[in-house]
C-alpha positions as CSV (number, residue, x, y, z in Angstrom):
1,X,-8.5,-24.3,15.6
2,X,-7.5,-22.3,12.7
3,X,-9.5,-24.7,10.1
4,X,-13.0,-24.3,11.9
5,X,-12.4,-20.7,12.3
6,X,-11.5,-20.5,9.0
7,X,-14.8,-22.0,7.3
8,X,-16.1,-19.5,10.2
9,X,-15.8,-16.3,8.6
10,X,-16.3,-17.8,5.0
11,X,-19.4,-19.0,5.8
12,X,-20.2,-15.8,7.6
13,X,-19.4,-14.0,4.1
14,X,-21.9,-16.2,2.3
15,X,-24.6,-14.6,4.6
16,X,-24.4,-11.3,3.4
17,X,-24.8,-10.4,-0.4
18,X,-21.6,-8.4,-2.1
19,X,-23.1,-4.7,-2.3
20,X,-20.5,-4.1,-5.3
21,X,-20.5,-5.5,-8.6
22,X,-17.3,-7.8,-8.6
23,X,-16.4,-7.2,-12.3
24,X,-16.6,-3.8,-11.7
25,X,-14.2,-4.1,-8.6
26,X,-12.0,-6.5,-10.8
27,X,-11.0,-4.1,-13.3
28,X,-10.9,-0.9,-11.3
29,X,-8.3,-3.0,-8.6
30,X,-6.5,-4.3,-12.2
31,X,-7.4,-8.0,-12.4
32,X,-5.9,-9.8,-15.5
33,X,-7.3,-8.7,-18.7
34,X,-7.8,-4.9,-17.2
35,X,-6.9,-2.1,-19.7
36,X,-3.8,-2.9,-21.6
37,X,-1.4,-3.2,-18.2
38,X,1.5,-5.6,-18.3
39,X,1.7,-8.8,-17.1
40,X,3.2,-8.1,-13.6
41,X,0.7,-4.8,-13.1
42,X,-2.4,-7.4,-13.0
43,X,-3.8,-9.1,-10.2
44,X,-4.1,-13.1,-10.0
45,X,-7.2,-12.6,-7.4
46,X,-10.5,-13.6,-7.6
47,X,-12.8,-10.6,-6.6
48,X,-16.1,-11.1,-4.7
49,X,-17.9,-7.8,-4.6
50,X,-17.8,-6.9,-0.4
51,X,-17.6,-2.9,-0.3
52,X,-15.4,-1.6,2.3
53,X,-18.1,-1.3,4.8
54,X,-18.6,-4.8,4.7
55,X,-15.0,-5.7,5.0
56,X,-14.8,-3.9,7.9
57,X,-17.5,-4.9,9.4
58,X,-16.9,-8.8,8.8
59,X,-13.4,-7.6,10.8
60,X,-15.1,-6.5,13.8
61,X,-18.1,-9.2,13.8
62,X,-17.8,-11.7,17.4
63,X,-16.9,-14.8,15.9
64,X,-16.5,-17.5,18.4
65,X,-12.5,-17.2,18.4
66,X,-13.0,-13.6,19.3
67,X,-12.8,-14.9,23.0
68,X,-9.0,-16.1,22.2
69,X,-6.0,-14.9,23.1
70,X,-5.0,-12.0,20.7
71,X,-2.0,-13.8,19.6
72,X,-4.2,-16.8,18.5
73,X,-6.7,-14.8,16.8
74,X,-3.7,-13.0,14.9
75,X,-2.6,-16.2,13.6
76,X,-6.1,-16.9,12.1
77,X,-6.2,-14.0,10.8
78,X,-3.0,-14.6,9.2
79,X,-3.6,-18.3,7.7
80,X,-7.0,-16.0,5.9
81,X,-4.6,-14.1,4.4
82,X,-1.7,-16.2,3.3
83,X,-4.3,-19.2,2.4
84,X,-7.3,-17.3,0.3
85,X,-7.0,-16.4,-3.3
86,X,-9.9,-13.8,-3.4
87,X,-9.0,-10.4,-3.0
88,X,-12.2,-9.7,-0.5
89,X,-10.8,-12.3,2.3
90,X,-7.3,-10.5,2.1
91,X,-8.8,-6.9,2.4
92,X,-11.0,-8.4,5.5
93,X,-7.8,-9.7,7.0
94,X,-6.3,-6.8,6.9
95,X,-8.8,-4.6,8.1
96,X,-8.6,-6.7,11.1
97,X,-4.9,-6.5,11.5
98,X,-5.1,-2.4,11.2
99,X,-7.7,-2.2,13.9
100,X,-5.7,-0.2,16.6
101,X,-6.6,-2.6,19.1
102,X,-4.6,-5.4,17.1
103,X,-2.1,-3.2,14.9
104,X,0.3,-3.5,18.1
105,X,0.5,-7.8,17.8
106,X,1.8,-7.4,14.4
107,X,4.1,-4.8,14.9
108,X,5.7,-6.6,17.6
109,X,6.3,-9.3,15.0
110,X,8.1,-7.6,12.0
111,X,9.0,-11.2,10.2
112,X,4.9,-11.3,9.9
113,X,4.5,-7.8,9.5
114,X,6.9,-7.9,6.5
115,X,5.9,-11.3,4.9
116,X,2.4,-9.9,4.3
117,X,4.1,-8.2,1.3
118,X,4.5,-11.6,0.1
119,X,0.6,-11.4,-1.2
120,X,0.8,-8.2,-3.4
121,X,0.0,-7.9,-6.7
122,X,-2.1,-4.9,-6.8
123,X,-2.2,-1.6,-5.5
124,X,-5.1,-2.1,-3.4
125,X,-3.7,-4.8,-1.3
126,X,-0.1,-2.7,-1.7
127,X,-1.7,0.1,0.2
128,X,-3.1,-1.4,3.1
129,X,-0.5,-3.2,3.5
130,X,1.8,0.0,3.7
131,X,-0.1,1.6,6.6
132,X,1.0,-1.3,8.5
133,X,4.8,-0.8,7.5
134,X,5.3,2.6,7.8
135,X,4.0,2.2,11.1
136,X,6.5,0.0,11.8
137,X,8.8,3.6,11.8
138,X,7.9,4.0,14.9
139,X,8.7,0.5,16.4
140,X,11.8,-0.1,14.9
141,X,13.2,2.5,12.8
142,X,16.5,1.0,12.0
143,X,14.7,-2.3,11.0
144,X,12.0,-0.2,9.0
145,X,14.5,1.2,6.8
146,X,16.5,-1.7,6.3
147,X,13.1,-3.1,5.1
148,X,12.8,-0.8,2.7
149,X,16.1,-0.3,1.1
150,X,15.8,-4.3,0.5
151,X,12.3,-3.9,-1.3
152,X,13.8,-1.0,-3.1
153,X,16.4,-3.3,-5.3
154,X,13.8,-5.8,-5.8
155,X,13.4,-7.3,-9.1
156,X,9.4,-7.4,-7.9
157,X,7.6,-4.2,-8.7
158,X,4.9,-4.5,-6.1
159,X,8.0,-4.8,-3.3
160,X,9.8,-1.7,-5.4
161,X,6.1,0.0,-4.7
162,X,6.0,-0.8,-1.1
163,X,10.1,0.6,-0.7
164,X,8.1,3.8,-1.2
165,X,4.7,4.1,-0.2
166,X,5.7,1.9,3.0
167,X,7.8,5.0,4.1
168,X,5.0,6.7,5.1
169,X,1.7,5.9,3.7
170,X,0.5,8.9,4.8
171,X,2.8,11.3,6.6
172,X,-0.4,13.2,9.0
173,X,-0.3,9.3,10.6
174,X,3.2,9.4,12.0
175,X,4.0,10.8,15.4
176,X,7.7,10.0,14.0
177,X,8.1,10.2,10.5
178,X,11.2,9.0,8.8
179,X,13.8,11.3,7.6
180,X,13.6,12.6,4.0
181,X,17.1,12.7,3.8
182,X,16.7,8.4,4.2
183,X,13.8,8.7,1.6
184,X,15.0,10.9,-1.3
185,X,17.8,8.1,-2.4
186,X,15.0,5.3,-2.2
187,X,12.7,7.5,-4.7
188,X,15.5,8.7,-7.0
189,X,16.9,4.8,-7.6
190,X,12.9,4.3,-9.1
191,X,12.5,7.6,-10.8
192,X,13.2,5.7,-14.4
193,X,11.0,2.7,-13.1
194,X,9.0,1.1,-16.4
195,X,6.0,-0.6,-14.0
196,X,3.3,1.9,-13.8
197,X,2.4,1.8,-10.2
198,X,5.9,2.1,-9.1
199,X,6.1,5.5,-11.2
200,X,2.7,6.5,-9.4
201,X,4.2,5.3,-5.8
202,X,7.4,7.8,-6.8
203,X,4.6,10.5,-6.9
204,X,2.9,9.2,-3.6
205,X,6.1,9.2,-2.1
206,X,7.4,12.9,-3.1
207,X,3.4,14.5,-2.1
208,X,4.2,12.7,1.5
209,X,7.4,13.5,1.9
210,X,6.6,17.5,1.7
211,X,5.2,17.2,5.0
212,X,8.2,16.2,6.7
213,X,10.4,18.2,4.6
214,X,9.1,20.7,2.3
215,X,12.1,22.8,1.2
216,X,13.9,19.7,0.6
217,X,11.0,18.3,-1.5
218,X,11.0,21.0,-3.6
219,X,14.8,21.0,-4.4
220,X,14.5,17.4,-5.2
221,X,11.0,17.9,-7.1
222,X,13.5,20.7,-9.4
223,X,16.6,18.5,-9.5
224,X,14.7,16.2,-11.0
225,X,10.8,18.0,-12.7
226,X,12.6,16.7,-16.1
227,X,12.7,13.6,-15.4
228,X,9.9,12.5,-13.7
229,X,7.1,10.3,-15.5
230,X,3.6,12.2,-16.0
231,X,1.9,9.7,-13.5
232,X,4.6,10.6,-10.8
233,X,4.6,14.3,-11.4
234,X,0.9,14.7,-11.0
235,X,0.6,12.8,-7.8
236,X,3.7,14.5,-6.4
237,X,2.4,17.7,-6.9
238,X,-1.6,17.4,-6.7
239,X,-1.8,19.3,-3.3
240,X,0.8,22.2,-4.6
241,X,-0.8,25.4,-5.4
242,X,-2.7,26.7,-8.5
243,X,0.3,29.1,-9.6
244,X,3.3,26.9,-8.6
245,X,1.8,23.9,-11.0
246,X,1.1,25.7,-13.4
247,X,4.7,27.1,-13.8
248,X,6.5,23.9,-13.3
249,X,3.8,22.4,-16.0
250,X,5.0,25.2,-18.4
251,X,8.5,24.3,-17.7
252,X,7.7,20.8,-18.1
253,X,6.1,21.6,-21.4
254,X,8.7,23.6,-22.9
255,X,11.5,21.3,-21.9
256,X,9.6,18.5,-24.2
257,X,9.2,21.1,-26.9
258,X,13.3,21.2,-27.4
């Protein structure tokens, strides 16, 4: 079943014209050849163009398998994912796995849930992807955090990225958030990180973290405001008042002037 429904939702995608120009999409995502990155902060994808309305609406369109069981559509679902090489059919694929209706099948399979990891190599794909972990705190948390303290010793950056940002994507989702206390050793083993998105996942990771623990945030964020890379120290502290970043930025400033 999985083939025909397979050429099912690409030939659905053929039926509607990309609304965004792929190039555009390529570089902004971080194909190869974007900017100056390194080799292993570009994606190998192949981007089509779909906007994020689209994606989600090929998720939701009533293909003939959408009479299945929900297990068998999941693993149609998954075989688009783990078999395509454009970045479009992943982001549609996921779009229908975060569905609330369907988040629950995956979750109840955390060998699945985890291997989708296995297709990162951008930050796009990284993040959706994370939504669906850190849910996962709630499921299992034990397991969860096991996850992530294996991703965070990786020699892979993209499964150092997801040790952090998979903690809690974004805190406001999580009835249960994990513990900070579990969190601040993940993010201080990748504050001297050289891949650029992890150092920006450090930051993602310390701004989420504050809502589950902001005195303890802070102490960390001043234990450590010297050593933090500029890309992690704005996104840690883009939601921090006026005042309060502008006297950690002079203290910043006059710690590089010595």
């Amino acid at each position: 079943m999985t083939g025909p429904a397979l050429r099912e939702i690409r030939n659905h995608l053929k039926k509607e014209k990309p609304l965004k120009d792929a190039k555009f999409l390529s570089r902004y995502v971080g194909s190869v050849g974007h900017e100056d990155r390194s080799y292993d902060e570009q994606s190998r994808l192949k981007f089509l163009g779909y906007s994020m309305p689209q994606v989600n609406a090929f998720a939701k369109y009533d293909y003939s398998f959408t009479s299945l069981d929900p297990q068998d559509q999941l693993r149609i679902w998954l075989d688009l994912y783990h078999g395509s090489d454009t970045h479009d059919e992943l982001s549609i694929a996921l779009s229908w796995m975060s569905r609330p209706k369907n988040m629950p099948l995956l979750l109840k399979n955390p060998r699945e849930l985890f291997r989708l990891q296995n297709r990162v190599d951008n930050w796009a794909t990284s993040d959706s992807v994370s939504d669906l972990v850190a849910a996962y705190s709630e499921v299992n948390p034990a397991a969860h955090l096991k996850q992530l303290q294996k991703w965070n010793r990786s020699k892979n950056p993209w499964e150092r990225r997801q040790s952090l940002v998979g903690a809690y994507c974004y805190a406001r989702k999580r009835k249960k958030p994990i513990a900070a206390s579990k969190v601040f050793p993940l993010i201080e083993n990748l504050i001297g990180d050289s891949h650029f998105f992890v150092q920006k996942a450090v930051g993602w990771a310390l701004r989420e973290v504050e809502q589950v623990d902001p005195q303890g945030q802070r102490k960390f964020l001043r234990q450590h405001l010297y050593d933090l890379s500029s890309a992690a120290y704005t996104t840690a502290t883009e939601k921090f008042p006026v005042a309060e970043k502008s006297k950690l930025k002079a203290l910043r400033k006059e710690k590089r002037r010595r």
